[in-house]
N, C-alpha and C positions, 0 to 999 in steps of 0.2 A: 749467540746472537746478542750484539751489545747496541742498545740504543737506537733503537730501529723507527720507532713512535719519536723522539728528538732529532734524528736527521731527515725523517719523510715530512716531518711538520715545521722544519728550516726554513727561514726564508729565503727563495730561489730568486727573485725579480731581478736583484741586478745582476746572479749568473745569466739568466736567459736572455737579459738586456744584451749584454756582452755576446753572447751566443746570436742574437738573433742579429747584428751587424757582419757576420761573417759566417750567415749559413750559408751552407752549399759550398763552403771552401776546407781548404785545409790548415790556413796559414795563423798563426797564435794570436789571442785577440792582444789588444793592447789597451794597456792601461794610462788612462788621465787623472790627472787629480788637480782639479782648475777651482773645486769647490769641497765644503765638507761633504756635500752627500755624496760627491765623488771617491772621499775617501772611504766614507761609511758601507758605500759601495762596494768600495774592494773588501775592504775587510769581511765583510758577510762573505764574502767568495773564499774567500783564505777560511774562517772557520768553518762553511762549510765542505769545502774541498778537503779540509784536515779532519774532518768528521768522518767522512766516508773514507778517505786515504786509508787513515787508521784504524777504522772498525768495521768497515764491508770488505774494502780489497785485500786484505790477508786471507779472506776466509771464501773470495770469490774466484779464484785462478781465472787467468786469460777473460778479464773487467773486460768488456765492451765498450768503449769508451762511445763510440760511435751511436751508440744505441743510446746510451746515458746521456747524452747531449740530445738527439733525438725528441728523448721522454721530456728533457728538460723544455725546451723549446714549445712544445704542440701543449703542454701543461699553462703555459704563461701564454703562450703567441697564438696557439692555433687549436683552443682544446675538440675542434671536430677531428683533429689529426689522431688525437689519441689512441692506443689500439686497447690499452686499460680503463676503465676509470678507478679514480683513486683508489676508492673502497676495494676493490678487484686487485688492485698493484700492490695495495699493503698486503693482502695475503698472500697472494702469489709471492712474494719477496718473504715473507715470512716463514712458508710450508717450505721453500727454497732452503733457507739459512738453515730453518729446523734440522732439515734433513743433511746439510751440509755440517753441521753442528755433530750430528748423532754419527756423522760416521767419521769425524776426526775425534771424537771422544771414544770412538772403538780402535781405532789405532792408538791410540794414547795409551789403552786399556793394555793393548795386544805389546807394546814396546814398555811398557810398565813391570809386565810379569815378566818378560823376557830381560830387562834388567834387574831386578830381584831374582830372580833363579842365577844368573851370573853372578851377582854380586856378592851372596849367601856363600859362594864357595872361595872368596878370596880370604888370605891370613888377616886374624883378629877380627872380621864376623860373624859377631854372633848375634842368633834366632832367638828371639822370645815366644816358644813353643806355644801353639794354638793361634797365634793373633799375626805371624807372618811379619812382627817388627823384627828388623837389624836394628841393629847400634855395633860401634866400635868405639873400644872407650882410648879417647886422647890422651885426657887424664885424671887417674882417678884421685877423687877426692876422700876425705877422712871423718866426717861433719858427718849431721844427723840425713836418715832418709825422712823423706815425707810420706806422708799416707794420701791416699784419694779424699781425705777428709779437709787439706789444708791448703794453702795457700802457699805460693811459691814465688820467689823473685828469681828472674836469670834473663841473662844475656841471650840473645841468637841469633843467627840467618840462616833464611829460609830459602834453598832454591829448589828448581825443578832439575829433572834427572838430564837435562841438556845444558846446567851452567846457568840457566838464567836465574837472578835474585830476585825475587814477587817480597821479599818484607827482611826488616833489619833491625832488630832495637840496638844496635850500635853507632845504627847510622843515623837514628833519631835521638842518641848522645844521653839515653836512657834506659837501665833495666827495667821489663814487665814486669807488673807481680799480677797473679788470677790466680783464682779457685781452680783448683784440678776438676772437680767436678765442673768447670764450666768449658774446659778444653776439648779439643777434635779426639776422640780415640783413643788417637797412637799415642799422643803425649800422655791422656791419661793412665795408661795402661804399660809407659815406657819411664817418666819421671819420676814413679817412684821405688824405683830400681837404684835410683843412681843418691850418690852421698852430696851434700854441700859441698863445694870445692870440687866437684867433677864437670869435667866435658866429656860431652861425647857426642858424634855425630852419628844421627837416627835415621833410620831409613824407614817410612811407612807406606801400607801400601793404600792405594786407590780408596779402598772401603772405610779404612780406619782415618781417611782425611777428610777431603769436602764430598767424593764419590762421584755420583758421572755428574753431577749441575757443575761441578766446579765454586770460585768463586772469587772476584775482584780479577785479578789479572794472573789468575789461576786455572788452565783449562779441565775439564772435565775429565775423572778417570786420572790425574796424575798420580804419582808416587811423588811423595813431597821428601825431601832431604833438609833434616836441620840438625846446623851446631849450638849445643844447648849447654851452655855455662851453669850450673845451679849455685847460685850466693847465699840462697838463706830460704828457711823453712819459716813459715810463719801460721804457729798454731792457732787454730779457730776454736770456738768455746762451743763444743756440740750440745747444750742448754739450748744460745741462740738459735 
């Protein structure tokens, strides 16, 4: 459920404006721009249409659009129309997504394991016994390991087990460096395995990443895949 209090507290007036010259029809509104609030108009329409676009209708199959214009309308135009009031539509809408949320993060979960049980048996997979990380080393490197105690610089990308890229420090034209102790799990638990001058691409599951919240443009339950460059160890003074 992303931003739900930000697109129910959007300002609607000039969609419902638009809505309410061609209720009862089908045909597309159209747009004037004779003045700035005309323009300022549209654009509130545009961000909030790309607000919901983006973060309700992925997650809400077969959108009622019909309904949604409906709610918009009798909220601005005719709020005896209402079949909600507010207060009642935010949660309704919210025990909705929850629940549509909790059971696309159990398929996530259910297609997670079933891609690690397949993936564990291809050449040059290997298991890091108890903790259910893969890695395949690309290449190995000859340089010092780190300990959980230190700090690390390296390169990555990070995708999910469908191709899609959620983070890059290549594409931010920068290597990370972080405390191992301040990293998700799997990294901890997988980084210091590996020499300075290696890659390798890691495979962790569900639990040893964000877990079922998820987080940023990361859904709940995934299995995160990253290629992880290690350039340089950088000792910490265990005093501090």
């Amino acid at each position: 459920m992303k931003n739900i209090k930000t697109i129910l507290t959007a300002s609607a007036l000039a969609t419902a404006t638009v809505l309410s010259s061609c209720a009862g029809g089908n045909q597309t509104p159209t747009a004037k721009f004779n003045t700035s609030v005309d323009s300022a108009s549209y654009a509130i329409g545009i961000l909030m249409g790309t607000q919901i676009h983006d973060q309700i209708m992925p997650d809400l199959e077969g959108f009622n659009y019909s309904n949604f214009t409906a709610g918009l309308y009798a909220s601005v135009n005719d709020t005896a129309q209402m079949k909600f009031k507010p207060m009642e539509a935010q949660q309704i809408l919210m025990k909705i997504m929850q629940r549509l949320a909790e059971a696309k993060a159990q398929k996530t979960l259910e297609e997670g394991k079933k891609f690690l049980e397949e993936n564990a048996k291809k050449e040059g997979v290997k298991v890091i016994d108890s903790t259910g990380v893969q890695y395949i080393v690309l290449e190995e490197g000859t340089g010092a390991q780190p300990t959980i105690d230190d700090q690390v610089e390296c390169d990555y990308v990070g995708t999910l087990i469908d191709g899609t890229e959620f983070d890059s420090s290549i594409k931010r034209g920068q290597p990370a460096t972080f405390p191992l102790r301040g990293v998700i799990p799997g990294w901890a638990k997988t980084i210091p395995l590996m020499k300075v001058g290696s890659k390798w691409r890691i495979f962790i599951p569900a639990e040893l990443g964000y877990g079922q919240r998820g987080t940023g443009n990361i859904p709940g339950n995934s299995v995160l895949i990253f290629d992880v460059t290690l350039h340089q160890v950088i000792k910490q003074d265990k005093k501090k």
